[in-house]
C-alpha positions in Angstrom: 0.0 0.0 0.0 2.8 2.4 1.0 4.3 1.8 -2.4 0.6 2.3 -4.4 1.2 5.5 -2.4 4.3 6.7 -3.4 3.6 6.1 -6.9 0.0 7.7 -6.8 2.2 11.0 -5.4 4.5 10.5 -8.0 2.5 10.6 -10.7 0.5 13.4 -9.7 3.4 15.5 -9.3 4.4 14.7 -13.0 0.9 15.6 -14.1 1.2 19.1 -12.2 4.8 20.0 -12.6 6.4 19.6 -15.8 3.2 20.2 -18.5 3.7 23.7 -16.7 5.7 26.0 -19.0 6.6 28.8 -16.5 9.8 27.6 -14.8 9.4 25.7 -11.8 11.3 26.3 -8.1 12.9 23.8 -6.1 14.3 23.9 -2.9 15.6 21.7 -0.6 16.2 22.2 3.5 16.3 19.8 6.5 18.3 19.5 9.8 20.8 16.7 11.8 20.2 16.4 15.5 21.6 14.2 18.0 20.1 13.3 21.5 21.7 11.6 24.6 19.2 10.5 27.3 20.8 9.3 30.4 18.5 7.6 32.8 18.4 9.7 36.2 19.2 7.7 39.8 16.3 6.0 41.3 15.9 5.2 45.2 15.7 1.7 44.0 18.7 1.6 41.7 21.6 -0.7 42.7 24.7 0.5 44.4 26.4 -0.3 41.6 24.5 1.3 38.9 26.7 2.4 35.8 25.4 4.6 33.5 22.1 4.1 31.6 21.8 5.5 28.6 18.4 5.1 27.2 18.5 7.3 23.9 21.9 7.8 21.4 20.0 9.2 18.6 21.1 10.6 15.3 18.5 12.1 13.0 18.6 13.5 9.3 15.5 14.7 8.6 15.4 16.2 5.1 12.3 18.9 3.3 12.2 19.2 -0.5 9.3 21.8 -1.8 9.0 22.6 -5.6 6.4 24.8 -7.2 5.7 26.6 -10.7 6.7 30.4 -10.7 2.6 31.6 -10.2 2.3 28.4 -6.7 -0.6 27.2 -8.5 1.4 23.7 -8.6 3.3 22.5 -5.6 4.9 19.5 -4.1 6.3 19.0 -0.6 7.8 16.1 0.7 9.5 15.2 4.5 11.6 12.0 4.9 14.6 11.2 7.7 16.5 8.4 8.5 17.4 8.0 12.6 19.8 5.9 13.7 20.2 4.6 17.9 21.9 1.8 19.1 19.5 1.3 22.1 17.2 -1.1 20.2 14.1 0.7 19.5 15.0 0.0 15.7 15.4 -3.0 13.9 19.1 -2.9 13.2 19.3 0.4 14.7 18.2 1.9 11.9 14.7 3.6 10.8 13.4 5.7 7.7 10.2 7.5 7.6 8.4 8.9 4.9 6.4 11.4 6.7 5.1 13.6 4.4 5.0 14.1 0.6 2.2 15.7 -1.8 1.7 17.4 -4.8 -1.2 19.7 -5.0 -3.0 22.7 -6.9 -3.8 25.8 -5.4 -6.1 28.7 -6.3 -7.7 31.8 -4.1 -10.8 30.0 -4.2 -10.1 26.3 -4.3 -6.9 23.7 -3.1 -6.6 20.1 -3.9 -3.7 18.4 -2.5 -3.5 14.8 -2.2 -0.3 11.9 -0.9 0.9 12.0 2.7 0.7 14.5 5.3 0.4 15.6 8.7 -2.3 18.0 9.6 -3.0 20.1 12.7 -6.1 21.0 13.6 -7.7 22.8 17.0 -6.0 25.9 18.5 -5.3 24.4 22.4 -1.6 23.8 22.7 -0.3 20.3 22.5 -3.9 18.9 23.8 -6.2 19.2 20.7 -9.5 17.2 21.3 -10.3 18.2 17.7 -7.0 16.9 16.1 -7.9 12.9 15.1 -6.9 12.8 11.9 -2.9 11.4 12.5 -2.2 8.7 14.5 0.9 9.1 16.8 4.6 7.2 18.0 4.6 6.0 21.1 7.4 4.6 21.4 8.7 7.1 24.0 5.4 8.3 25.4 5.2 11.6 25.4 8.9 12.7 25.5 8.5 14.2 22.4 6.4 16.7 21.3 3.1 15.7 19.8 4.4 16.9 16.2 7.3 14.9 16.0 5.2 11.9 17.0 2.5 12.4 14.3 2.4 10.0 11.7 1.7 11.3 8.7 -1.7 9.7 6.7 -2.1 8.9 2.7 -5.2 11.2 1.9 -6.9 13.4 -0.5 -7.4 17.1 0.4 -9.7 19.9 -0.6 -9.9 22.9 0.7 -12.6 25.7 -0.6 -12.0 29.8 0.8 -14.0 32.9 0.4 -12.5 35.8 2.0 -11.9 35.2 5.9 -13.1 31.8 5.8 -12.3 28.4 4.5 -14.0 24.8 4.6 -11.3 21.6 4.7 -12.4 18.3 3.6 -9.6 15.3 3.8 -10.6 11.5 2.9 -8.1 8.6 4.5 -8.7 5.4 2.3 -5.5 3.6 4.5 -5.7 3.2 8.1 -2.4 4.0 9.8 -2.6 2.6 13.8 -0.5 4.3 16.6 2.9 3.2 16.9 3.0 1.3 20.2 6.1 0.6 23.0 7.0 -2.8 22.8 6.0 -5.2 25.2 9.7 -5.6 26.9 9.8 -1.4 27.1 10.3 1.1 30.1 7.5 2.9 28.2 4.5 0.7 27.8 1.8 1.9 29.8 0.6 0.0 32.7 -3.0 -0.2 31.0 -1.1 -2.5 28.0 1.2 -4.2 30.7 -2.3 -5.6 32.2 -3.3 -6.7 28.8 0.3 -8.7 27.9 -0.1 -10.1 31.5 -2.8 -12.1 29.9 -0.6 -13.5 27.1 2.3 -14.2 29.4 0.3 -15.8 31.3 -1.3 -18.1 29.2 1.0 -18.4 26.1 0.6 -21.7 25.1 -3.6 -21.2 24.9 -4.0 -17.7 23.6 -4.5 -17.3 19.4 -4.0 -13.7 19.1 -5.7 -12.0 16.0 -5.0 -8.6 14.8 -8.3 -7.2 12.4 -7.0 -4.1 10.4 -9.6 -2.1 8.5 -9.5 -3.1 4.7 -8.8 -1.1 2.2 -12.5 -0.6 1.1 -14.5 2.6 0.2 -17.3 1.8 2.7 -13.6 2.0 5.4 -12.9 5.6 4.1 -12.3 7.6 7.1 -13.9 11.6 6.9 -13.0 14.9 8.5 -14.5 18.4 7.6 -13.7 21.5 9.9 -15.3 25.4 8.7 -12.5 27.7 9.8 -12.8 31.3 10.1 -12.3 34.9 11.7 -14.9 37.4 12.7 -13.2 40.5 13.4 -10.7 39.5 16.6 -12.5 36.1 16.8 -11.4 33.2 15.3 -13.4 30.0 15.4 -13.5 26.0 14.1 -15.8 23.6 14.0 -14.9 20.2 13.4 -16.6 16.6 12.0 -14.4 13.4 12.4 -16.0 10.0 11.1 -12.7 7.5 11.4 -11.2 4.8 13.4 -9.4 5.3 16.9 -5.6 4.8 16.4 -5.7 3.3 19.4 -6.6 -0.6 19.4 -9.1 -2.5 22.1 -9.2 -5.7 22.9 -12.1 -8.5 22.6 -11.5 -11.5 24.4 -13.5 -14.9 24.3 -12.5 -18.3 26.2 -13.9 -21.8 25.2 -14.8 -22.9 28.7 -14.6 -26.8 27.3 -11.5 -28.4 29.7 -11.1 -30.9 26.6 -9.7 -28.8 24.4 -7.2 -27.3 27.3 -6.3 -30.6 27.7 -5.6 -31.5 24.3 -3.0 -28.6 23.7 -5.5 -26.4 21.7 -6.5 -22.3 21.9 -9.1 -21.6 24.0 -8.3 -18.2 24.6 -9.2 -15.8 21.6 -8.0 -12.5 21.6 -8.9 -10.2 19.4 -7.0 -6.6 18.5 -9.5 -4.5 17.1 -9.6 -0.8 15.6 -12.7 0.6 16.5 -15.3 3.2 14.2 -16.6 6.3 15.4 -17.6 10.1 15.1 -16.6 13.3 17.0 -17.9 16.5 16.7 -16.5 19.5 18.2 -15.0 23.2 17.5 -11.9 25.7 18.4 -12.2 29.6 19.5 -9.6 31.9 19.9 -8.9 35.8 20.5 -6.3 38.6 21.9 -7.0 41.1 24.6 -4.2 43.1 25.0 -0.8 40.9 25.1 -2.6 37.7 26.4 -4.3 35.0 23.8 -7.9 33.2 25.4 -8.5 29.8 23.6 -10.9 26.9 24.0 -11.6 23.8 22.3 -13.6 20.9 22.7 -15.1 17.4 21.3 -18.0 14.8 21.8 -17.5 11.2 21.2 -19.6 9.3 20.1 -19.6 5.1 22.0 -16.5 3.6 22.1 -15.0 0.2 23.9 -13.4 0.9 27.1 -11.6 -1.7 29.0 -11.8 -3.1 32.6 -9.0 -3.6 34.6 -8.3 -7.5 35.2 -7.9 -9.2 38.3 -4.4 -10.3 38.9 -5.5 -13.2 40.5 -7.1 -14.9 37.9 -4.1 -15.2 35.9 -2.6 -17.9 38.3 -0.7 -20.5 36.4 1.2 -23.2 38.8 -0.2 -25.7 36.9 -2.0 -27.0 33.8 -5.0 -27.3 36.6 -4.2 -23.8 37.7 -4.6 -22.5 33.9 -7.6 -24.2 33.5 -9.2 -22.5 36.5 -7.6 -18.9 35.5 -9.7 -19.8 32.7 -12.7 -20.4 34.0 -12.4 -17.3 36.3 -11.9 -15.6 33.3 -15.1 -16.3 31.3 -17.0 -14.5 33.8 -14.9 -11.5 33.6 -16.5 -8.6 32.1 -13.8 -7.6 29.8 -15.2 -3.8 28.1 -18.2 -1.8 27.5 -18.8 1.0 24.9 -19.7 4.1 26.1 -19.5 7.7 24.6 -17.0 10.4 26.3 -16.2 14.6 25.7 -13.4 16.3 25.8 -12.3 20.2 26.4 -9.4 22.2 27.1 -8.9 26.0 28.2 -6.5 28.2 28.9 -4.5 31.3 27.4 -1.3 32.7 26.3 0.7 35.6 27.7 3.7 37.3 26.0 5.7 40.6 27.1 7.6 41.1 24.0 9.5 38.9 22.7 11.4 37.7 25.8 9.2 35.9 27.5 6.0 34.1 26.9 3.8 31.9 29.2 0.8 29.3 28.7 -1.8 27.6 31.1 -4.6 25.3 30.0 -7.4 23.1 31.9 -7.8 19.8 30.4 -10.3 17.7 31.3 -11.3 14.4 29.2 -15.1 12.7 30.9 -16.2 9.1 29.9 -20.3 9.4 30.6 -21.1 6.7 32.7 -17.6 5.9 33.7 -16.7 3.0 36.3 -14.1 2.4 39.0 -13.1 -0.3 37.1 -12.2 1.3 33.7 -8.9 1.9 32.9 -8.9 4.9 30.6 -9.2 8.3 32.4 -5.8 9.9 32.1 -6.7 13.5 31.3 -9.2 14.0 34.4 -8.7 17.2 35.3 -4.9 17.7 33.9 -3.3 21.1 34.2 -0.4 22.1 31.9 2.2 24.9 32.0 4.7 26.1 29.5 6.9 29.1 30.1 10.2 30.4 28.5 12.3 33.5 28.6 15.5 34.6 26.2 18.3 36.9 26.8 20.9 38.1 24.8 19.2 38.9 22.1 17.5 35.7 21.8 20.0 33.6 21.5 19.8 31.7 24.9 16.6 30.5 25.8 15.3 28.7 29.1 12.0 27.0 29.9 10.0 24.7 31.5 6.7 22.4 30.4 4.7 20.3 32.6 1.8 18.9 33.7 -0.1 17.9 37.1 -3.3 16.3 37.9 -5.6 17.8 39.7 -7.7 14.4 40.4 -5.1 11.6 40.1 -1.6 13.7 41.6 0.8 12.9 39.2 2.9 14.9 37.1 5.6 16.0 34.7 8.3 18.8 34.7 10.4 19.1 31.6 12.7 22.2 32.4 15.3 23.3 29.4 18.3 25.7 28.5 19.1 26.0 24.9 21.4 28.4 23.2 21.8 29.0 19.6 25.8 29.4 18.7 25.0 30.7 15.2 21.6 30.8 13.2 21.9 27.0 12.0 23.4 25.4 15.1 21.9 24.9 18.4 22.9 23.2 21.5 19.9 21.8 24.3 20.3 20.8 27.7 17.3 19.5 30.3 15.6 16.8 32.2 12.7 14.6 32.2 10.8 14.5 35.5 7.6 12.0 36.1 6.0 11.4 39.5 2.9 9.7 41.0 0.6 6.7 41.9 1.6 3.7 40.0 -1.7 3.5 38.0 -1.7 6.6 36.7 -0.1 8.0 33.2 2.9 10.2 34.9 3.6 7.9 38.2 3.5 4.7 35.9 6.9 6.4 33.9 8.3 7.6 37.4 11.4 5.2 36.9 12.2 6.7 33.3 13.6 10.1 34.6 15.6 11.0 32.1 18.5 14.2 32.0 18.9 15.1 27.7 21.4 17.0 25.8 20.6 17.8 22.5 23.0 19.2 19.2 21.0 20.3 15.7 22.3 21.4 12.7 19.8 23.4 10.7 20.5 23.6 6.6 
């Protein structure tokens, strides 16, 4: 599919570019980066712990853009290759084609269509609104959200009159979230409950990942009216897709014979599931501070129940087949719908120094104790930064703390830009909380960073 993709781009790029007779612009730009992450000292580390180093990464990520002399014809593409000897590659090596489209653009009308990344909502970082990419987990969160957007093969059009546009983008290819492998510091406990039940029972599970096909009637939809109204700028949004997130349907064959006779009785299933989300984005200035607001409704999804730890007892072939048993009276999900919103605002004095604050708070209707999913209940964030010398050092600070659940995240920074193209990065990577909760479960990953990128 990824290779239909390519050539679909391809092509379309030909059929734009070169019929063109004005001459056409290329241009080419990118940057190499290279991030140490040195795991912090825990209470529970050994005496003798040596150092831990958890990321040696090396990135060339590389931007082409070419257009006819009047940018009625363009094309844009985004690939980089990232190399780190830690083993989160296969061979310690990765490409990525994130991006790369050809389009036609008028004052009235843009069609665009290939691989891209798109940003929608106007909250910082948290966008309820923004469901068209799926995202790399890989690391959690330790990146920002658009360096871990994946980008999606779609067709694009966009129609504008005056201070107001309406978007339309069709995904014919599902593309899931990358996950953190099962054996990683950054799984989340909510997954480490789930593999529990493979490890547990490895010899009786038949584990079935179902993909959405290729089909029209699988198209995923988004549609969002953008505009301004004098200082006001607003969005509404429609989403009809699949989450990128998977859930999990399981179903046991209580029959003992088959247990005994070496078959699967344990049927997991690894689904993607439908669903739609309506929502909208505001935005305005008074005086040097920025108000915005955004929010979503869900429509039913599957939410999982947390699982016993006592029913996965396996001393025995006789205790697997009463784990078993237990287990086909577990209650394993339930769909219900769920809303999201965040608030907050901007303040800047100048250029030297700029702050944010937002309220996020994502509500399951109906919710259980038992449900696992409830991360963003009542989640505060915080950015701030300052720069002297005429802007060429910076320092900062990002983080997060929830109001319900107590845990947390500080990311404080120093960078300082030697000359326009090369800049040097220095922070940590705090995490702290209960156990079962998304900050306190990474409270063992601390992480100090020092980061060198090259911009050409």
């Amino acid at each position: 599919m990824r290779r239909i993709g390519l050539a679909i781009i391809l092509v379309l790029a030909t059929c734009i570019i070169l019929p063109l007779p004005s001459p056409a612009e290329f241009g080419l730009s990118g940057s190499l980066s290279n991030q140490l992450r040195v795991r912090l000292l825990q209470s529970d580390m050994p005496d003798d712990y040596d150092w831990d180093y958890t990321m040696l990464m090396t990135a060339l990520d590389v931007q082409g853009r070419a257009a006819n002399e009047e940018k009625s014809a363009r094309l844009f593409f985004d690939v980089d290759l990232r190399h780190d000897p830690t083993g989160v590659f296969e061979n310690d090596l990765e490409w990525r084609f994130r991006e790369g489209y050809a389009g036609y653009y008028s004052p009235y009308v843009n069609f665009e269509m290939g691989k891209r990344v798109f940003a929608w909502g106007m909250a910082d970082e948290y966008n309820p609104t923004d469901l068209i990419n799926p995202e790399d987990y890989r690391w959690f969160m330790t990146f920002d959200r658009a360096e871990r957007k994946i980008g999606v093969y779609n067709a694009c059009l966009t129609l504008a009159y005056q201070n107001f546009y309406w978007q339309t983008v069709a995904v014919p290819y599902f593309e899931p979230a990358i996950l953190a492998a099962e054996d990683s510091d950054w799984l989340p406990w909510e997954l480490e409950g789930f593999y529990s039940i493979t490890n547990s029972f490895p010899d009786y599970v038949d584990l079935q990942v179902e993909r959405p096909d290729v089909e029209v009637q699988n198209t995923e939809l988004a549609s969002r009216i953008h505009g301004l109204a004098g200082p006001v700028e607003f969005e509404a949004v429609y989403f009809n897709g699949y989450d990128q997130l998977p859930t999990f349907d399981v179903k046991i064959d209580p029959d003992p014979d088959l247990l005994l006779s070496g078959g699967k009785p344990l049927q997991i299933f690894q689904q993607y599931q439908r669903y739609q989300a309506a929502g909208g984005s505001v935005a305005f200035s008074v005086s040097s501070f920025s108000f915005r607001g955004e929010g979503a409704y869900y429509t039913p999804r599957y939410w999982m129940y947390e699982i016993d730890p006592a029913l996965l007892s396996t001393d025995s072939l006789l205790g697997s087949l009463n784990s078993l048993l237990g287990l086909t009276d577990h209650v394993w999900r339930v769909r219900k719908p769920s809303w999201s919103a965040v608030g907050g605002f901007d303040w800047r004095q100048g250029t030297d120094l700029y702050l944010n604050l937002q309220y996020v708070h994502t509500q399951i209707i109906g919710r259980e104790p038992e449900m696992i999913d409830q991360a963003n209940e009542g989640l505060v964030t915080a950015k701030i930064q300052t720069t002297w010398l005429d802007q060429e050092l910076e320092a900062g600070a990002n983080g997060a703390y929830n109001v319900w659940h107590h845990d947390w995240y500080a990311k404080p920074y120093v960078r300082y830009k030697f000359t326009p193209e090369l800049s040097g990065e220095l922070g940590v990577q705090l995490f702290g909380g209960e156990p079962k909760s998304r900050f306190g479960d990474m409270d063992d990953n601390d992480f100090a960073y020092t980061q060198i990128k090259y911009l050409f």
